[in-house]
C-alpha positions as a printed Julia matrix, in Angstrom:
334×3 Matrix{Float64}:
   0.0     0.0     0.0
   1.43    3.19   -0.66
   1.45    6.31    2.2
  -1.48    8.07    2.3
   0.91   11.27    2.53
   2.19   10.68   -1.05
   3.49   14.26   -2.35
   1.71   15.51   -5.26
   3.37   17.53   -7.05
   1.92   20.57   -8.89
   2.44   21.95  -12.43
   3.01   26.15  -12.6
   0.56   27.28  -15.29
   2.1    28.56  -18.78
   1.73   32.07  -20.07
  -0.38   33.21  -22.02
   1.44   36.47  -23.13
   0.47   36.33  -26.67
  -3.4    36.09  -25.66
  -2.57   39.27  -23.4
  -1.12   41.31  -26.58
  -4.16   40.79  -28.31
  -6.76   41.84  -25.57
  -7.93   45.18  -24.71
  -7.33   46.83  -21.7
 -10.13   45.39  -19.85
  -9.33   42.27  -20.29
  -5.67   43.38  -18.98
  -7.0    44.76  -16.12
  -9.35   41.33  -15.25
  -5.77   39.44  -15.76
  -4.55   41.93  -13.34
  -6.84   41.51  -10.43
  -6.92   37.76  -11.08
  -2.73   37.19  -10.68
  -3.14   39.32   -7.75
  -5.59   37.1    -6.04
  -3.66   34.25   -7.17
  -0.83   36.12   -5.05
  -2.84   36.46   -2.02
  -3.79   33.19   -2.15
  -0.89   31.62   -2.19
   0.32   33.99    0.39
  -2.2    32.71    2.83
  -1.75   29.36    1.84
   2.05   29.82    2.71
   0.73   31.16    6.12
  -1.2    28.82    7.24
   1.1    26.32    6.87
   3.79   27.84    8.67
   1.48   28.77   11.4
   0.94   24.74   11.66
   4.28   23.79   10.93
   4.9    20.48   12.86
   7.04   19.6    15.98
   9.07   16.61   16.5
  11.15   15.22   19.37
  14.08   12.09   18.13
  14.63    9.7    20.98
  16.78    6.91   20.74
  16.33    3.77   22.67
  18.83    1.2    24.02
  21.66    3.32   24.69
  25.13    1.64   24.76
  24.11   -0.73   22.61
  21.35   -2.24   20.08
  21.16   -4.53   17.35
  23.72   -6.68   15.53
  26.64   -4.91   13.99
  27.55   -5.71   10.14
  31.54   -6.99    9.64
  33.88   -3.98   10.11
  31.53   -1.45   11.97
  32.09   -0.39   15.84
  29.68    0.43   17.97
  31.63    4.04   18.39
  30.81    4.06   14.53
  27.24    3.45   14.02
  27.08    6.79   17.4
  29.66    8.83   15.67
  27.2     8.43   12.4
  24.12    9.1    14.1
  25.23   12.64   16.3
  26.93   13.77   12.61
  24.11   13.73   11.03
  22.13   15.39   14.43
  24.2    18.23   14.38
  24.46   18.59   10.52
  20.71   18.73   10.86
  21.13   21.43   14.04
  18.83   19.09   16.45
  18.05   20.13   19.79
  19.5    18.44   22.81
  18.02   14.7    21.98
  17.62   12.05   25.02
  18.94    8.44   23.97
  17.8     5.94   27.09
  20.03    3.6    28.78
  20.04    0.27   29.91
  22.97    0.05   32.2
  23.65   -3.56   32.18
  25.31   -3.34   28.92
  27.98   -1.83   30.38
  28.47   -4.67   33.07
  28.33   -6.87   29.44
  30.96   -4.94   27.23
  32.82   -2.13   29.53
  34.04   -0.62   26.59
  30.77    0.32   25.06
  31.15    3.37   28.12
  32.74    4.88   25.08
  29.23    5.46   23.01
  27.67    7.57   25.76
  30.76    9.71   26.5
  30.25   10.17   22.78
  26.58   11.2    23.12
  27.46   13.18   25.73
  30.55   14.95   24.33
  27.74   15.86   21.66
  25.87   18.05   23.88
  23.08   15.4    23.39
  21.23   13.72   26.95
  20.43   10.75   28.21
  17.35    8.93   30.56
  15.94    5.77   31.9
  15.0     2.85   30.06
  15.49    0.43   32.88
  18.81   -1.32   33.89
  18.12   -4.33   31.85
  15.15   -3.12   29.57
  13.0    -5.22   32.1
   9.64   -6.71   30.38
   6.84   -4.9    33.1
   4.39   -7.68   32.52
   6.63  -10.61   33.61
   8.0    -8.89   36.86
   6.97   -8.09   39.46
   6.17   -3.75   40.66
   8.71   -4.33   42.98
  11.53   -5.85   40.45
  10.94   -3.25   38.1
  11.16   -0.8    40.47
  14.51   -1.45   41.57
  15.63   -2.14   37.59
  14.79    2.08   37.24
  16.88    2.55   40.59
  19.55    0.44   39.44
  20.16    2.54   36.24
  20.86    5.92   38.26
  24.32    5.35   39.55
  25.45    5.78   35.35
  22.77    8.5    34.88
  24.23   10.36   37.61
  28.03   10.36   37.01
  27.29   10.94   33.42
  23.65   13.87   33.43
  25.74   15.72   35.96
  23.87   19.55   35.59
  21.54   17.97   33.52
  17.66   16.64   33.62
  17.76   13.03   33.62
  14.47   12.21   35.61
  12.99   10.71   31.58
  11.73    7.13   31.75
  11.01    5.3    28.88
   8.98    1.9    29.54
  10.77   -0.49   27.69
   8.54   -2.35   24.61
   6.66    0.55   25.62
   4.43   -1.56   27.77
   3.09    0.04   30.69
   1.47   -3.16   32.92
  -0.74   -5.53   31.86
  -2.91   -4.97   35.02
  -4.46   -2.06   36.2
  -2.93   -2.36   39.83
   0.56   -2.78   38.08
   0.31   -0.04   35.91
  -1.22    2.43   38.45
   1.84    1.91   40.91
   4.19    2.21   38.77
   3.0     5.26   37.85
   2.74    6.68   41.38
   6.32    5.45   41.72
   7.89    7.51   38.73
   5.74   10.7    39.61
   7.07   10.28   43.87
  10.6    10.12   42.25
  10.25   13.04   40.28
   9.84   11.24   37.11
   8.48   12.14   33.68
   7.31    9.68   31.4
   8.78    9.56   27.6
   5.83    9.21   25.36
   6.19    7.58   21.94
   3.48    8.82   19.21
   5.68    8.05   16.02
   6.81    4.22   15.86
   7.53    2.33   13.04
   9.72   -0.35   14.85
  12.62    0.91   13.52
  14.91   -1.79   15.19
  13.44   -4.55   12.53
  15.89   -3.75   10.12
  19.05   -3.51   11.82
  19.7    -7.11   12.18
  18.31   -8.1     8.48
  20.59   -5.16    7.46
  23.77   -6.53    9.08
  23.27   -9.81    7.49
  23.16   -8.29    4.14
  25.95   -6.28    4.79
  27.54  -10.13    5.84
  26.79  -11.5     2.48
  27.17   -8.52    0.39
  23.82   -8.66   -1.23
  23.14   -4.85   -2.31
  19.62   -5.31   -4.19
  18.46   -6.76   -0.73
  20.19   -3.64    1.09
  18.48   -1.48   -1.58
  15.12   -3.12   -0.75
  15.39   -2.56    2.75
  16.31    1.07    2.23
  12.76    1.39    0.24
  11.16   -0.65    2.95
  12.33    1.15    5.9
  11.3     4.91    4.52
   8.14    3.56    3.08
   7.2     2.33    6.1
   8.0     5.39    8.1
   6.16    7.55    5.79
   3.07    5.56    6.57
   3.05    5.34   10.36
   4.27    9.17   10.21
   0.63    9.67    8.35
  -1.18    6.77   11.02
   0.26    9.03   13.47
  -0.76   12.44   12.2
  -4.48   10.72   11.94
  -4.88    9.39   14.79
  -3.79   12.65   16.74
  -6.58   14.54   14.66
  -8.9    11.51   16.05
  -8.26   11.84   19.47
  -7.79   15.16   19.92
  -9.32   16.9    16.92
  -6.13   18.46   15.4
  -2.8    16.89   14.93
  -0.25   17.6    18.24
   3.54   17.85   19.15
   5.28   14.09   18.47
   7.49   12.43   19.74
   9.26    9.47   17.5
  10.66    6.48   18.77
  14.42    5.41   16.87
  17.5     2.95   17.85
  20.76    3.3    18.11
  21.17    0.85   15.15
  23.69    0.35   12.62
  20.97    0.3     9.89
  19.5     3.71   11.88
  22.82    5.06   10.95
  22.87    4.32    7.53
  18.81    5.86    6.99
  18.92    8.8     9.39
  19.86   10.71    6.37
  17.14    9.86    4.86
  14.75   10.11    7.51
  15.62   13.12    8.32
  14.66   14.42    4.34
  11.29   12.53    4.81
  10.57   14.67    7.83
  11.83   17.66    6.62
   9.39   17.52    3.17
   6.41   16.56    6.02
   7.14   19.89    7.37
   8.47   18.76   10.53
  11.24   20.93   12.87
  12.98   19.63   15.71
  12.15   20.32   19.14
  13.3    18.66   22.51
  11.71   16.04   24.25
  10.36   18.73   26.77
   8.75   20.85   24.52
   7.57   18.35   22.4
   5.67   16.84   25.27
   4.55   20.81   26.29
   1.86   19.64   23.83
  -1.26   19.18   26.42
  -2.38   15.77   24.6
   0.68   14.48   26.7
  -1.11   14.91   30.36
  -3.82   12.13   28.72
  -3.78    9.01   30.35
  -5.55    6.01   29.05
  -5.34    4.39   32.3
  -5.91    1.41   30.77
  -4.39   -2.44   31.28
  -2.8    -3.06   27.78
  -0.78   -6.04   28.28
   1.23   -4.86   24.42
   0.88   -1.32   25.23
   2.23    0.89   22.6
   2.19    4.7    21.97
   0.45    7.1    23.52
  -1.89    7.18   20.47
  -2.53    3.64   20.44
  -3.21    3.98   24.01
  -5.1     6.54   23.76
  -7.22    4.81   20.76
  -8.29    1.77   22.73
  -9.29    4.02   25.8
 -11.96    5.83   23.54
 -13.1     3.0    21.68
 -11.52    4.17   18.2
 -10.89    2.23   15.08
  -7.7     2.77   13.38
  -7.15    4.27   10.67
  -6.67    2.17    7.11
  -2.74    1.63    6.8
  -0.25   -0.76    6.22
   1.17   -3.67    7.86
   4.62   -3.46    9.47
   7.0    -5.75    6.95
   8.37   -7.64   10.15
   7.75  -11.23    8.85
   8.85  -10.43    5.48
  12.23   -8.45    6.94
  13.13  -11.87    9.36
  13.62  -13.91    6.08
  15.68  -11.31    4.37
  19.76  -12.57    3.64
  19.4   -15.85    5.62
């Protein structure tokens, strides 16, 4: 299915100069007032979309470390490739989230968040080791947030790093679970990371560096197509599902990896967004938006974004749109 946000793009009309010579001046004068209403027109056209010119936060997940690497390629690369093309594209300060344990796994990949940091860029919770909420326990995941401060102090130092983002974005898959929680992250001064752009991302990293393996370029070019297809759609499912909910379209906040395939599409991404008429913004004043005090207060036990949430809490249907390729990107380059 192709995006429902498909460009169209728009002929300028031809002349008509020798038509003009031949008129009177009446007829001048009605071509006259008619270019200049054309003018004004456009004019307010031009307005009206800058005066709803959309926001965007980028937050990266799984901060030292995500996804398999291709031969040849560090994890310092695939960060080093991602904050070039941040700054070439003058983002705001952008939170990646951590899961400490990494570090306990491979010491060295410390060097990826000095990296981010040395940036400028910040960094929040995701959980010590990006702990499933639905198979543990209030309690266990509890202490999994606590256990990833020590590294969020000695590296946020000055900084705000009181973000959590739930990891699989699932917020309890009981009402009792999800409420406490809750009630634990607001007591410790918390503020929750909302996701309203997701187009699981993190599916082609691995199918990516398997490619890369076997050197098979017109399945690398595929997945290139696949991955900004794809994000063009749920960029639209997002955009209508906002005007759904809330009866106009809202700040966002998109959900990306720290991926070696990431690396190699931010690029791109970052075009795509740019012709949607998206600017960058920061986490915080992305989530100024007041859509982001909702609260679906709902059991989901697969959660999912705020608008998805939000969705099944007022007994919406979802939009028409296209299926995430994830079956069809697990058999790619085996």
């Amino acid at each position: 299915m192709t995006s429902a946000s498909r460009l169209v793009g728009r002929k300028p009309q031809e002349g008509r100069a020798t038509e003009l010579s031949r008129a009177g001046f009446s007829a001048i004068r009605i071509w006259t007032l008619a270019l200049l209403s054309c003018r004004l027109i456009v004019c307010l056209a031009t307005t009206d979309q800058a005066s709803f010119a959309q926001k965007v936060a980028l937050t990266f997940d799984d901060l030292p470390a995500h996804g398999t690497l291709p031969p040849g390629v560090s994890r310092e690369d695939v960060a080093n490739e991602i904050i070039k093309v941040l700054q070439d594209s003058h983002a705001p300060k952008i939170y990646g989230f951590i899961n400490a344990e990494k570090l306990r796994q491979i010491p060295d990949d410390a060097e990826v968040l000095k990296l981010w940091r040395s940036a400028g860029f910040l960094l929040g919770n995701h959980t010590y080791s990006h702990m499933d909420i639905n198979a543990n326990s209030v309690d266990a995941f509890e202490q999994s947030i606590q256990a990833n401060e020590p590294v969020l102090e000695a590296m946020m130092v000055g900084e705000d790093w009181r973000w959590f983002r739930y990891p699989f974005l699932w917020e309890g898959d009981t009402l009792e679970k999800r409420r406490a929680v809750r009630a634990y992250l607001q007591q410790h001064r918390y503020r929750v990371a909302q996701v309203t752009l997701d187009f699981e991302d993190y599916a082609w990293n691995d199918p990516y560096a398997r490619c890369v393996a076997t050197k098979n370029t017109q399945a690398i070019e595929r997945l290139k197509a696949s991955y900004l297809s794809t994000a063009s759609e749920y960029i639209s499912l997002g955009q209508q599902m906002a005007s759904l909910i809330y009866g106009r379209d809202i700040n966002h906040v998109m959900l990306l990896h720290l991926g070696a395939f990431d690396a190699t599409m931010l690029p791109h991404l970052m075009e795509l967004l740019k012709q949607r008429g998206f600017s960058l913004v920061t986490l915080e004043e992305g989530e100024s938006d007041p859509a982001y005090k909702s609260d679906p207060n709902l059991p989901l036990k697969w959660g999912g974004t705020l608008l998805e949430q939000m969705m099944a809490a007022k007994h919406l249907q979802t939009p028409p749109h296209a299926e995430k390729p994830l079956r069809e990107l697990e058999s790619f380059c085996r």
